[in-house]
N, C-alpha and C positions, 0 to 999 in steps of 0.2 A: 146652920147645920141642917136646917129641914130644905131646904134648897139643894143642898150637898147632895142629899140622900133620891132626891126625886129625878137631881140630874143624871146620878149612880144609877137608877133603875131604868130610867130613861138610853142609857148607854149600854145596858147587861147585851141587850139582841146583836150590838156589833159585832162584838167578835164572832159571832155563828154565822154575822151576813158575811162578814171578809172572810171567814174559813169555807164558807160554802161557795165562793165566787174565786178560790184559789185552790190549797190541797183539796177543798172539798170535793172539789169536781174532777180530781185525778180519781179519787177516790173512790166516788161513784160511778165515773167510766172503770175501774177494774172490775167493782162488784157486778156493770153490765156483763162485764167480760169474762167472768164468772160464771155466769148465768147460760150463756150465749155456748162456752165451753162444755157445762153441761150435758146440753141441749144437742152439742156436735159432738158428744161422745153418745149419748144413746142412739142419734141418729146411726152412726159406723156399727153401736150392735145390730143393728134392724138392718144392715149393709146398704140403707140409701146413701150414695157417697156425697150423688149432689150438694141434699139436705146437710149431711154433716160440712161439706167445705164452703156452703154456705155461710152457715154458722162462724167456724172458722175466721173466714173472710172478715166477716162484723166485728168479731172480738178483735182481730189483730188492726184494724183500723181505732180501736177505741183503745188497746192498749199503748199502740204508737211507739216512739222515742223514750216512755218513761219509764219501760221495765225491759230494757236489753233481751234479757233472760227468758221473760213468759212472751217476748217477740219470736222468738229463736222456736218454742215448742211448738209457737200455734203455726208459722211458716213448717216445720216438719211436719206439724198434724196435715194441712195442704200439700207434701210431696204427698204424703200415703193417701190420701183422699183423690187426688186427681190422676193420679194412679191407677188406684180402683177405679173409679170412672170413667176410662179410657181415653184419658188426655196424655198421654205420655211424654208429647213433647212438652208438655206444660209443668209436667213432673220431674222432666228431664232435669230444664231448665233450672227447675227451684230447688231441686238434689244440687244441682252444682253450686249455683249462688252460697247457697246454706253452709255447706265444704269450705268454701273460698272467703268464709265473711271472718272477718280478725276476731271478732267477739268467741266464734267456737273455742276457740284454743282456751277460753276462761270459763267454761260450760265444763259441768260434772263429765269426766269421765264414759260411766253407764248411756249420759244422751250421747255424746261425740260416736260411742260405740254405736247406738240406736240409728244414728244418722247415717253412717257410714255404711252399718251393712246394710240400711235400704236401700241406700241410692246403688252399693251394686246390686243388690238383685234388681233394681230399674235396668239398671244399664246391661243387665246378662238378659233376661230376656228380651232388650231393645236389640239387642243382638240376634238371639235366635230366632225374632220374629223375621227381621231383615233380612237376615240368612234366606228363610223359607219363602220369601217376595221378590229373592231375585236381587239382592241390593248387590250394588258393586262390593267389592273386598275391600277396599278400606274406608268405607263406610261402616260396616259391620263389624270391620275389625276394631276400630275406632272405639267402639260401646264394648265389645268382648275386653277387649286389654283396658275401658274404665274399672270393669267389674273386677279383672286381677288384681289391678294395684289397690282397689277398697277393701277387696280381702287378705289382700297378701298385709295390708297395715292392721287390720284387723287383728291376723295370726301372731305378727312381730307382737303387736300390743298388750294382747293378752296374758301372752306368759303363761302360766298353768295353771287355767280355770279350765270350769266345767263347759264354758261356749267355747274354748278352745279346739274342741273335735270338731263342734260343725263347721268354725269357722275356717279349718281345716278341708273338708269337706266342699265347700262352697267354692274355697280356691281350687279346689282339682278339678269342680266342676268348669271353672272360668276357664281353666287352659282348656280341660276335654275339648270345650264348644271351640275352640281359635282350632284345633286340632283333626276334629270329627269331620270327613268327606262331609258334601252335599245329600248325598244317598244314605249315608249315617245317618243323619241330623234325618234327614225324614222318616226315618222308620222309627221314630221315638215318637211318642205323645209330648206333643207342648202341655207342660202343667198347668194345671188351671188358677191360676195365679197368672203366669203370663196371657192369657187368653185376653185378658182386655187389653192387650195392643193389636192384637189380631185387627184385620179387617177396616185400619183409619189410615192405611196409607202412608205409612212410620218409616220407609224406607225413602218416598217420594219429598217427603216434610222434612226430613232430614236433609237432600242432596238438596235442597235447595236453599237452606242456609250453612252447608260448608265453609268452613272456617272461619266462622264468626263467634266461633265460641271460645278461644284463645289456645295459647297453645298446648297445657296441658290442665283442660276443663275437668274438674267433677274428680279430682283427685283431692284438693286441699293441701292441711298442714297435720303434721303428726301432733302429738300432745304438748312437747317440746317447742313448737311453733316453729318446724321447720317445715319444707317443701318434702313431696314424696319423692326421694329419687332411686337411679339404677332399675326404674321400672320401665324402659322402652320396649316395645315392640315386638323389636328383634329377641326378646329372650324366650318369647317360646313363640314357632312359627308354626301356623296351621297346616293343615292337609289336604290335600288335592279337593277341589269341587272351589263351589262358589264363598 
């Protein structure tokens, strides 16, 4: 019996060593990535975006394959960060992936909404900057009719809540811009919001991976998990200028 007992206490530490060399180390990569998340939300108050998509970056490497879910937030924390930043193509990019990835469609509602109308305002000002650099037309048209059909699924979605208005709003905005001459469109202030695509070249970086981006990029799936359709082009046609 006294044998028994020295083997027993001799044996207690295992299971803490095998928990610590299995769940336990999912575990403690979250709680990094906890930490890490923090850290890149006070960074975004203080507006360093770097610093916050930094951070980001770390967590979502430590979160990995084992939480679907907090992969999905800390990837949209990075569109809105490299956004701000003024990587846009980098923002683009990750607005679309994010849309198009199967897992959205099992993501709360309020995020899919969250997702969706960021990535059009990405793509409405990727537009309007393009517009005022001179970009050919269906290049810019390209970002202007992304930014309709994010919103125009937005409005369908909503039904009647109180983001209903603006999301409203933001679609009329999206035709305006496909709509507004060249000489319109300049006599308006770019918001300061879009200003960080200004001035990187967002028209040139774009024409030069034309259609690589599939055929209808940065749209996704509605909540239903279908394709967004009856959104081409042709349904509302701009106006004279570039």
């Amino acid at each position: 019996m006294k044998r028994f007992l020295v083997l027993l206490w001799l044996l207690l530490p295992l299971p803490v060593v095998v928990l610590h060399f299995s769940r336990g180390q999912k575990w403690l990569a979250l709680d990094e990535a906890r930490v890490l998340v923090t850290k890149g939300e006070q960074a975004e108050k203080q507006e360093d975006w770097a610093k916050a998509d930094a951070f980001y970056q770390e967590a979502a490497k430590l979160v990995g394959a084992n939480r679907p879910d907090a992969k999905m937030r800390l990837d949209l924390a990075q569109v809105r960060t490299r956004f701000r930043k003024g990587e846009a193509v980098a923002a683009i990019d990750l607005a679309d992936q994010l849309l198009n990835d199967p897992t959205m469609t099992n993501m709360p509602g309020a995020f899919q909404n969250e997702a969706r109308e960021l990535a059009g305002r990405i793509h409405y000002y990727a537009a309007w900057v393009m517009r005022l650099e001179g970009a050919q037309k269906e290049l810019w048209m390209e970002e202007a009719e992304l930014a309709r059909q994010n919103y125009r699924m937005l409005v369908e979605e909503s039904g009647v809540s109180a983001g209903t208005k603006d999301h409203q709003k933001d679609l009329e905005s999206a035709v305006q811009l496909q709509r507004l001459s060249l000489t319109e469109l300049m006599a308006r202030p770019l918001p300061k919001e879009g200003q960080c695509m200004s001035n990187q070249g967002l028209s040139e970086q774009m024409a030069k991976r034309r259609g690589q981006r599939g055929k209808k990029p940065g749209t996704g799936q509605n909540k239903q998990g279908q394709p967004d359709k009856g959104a081409g082009i042709s349904r509302f046609q701009p106006g004279s200028g570039s």
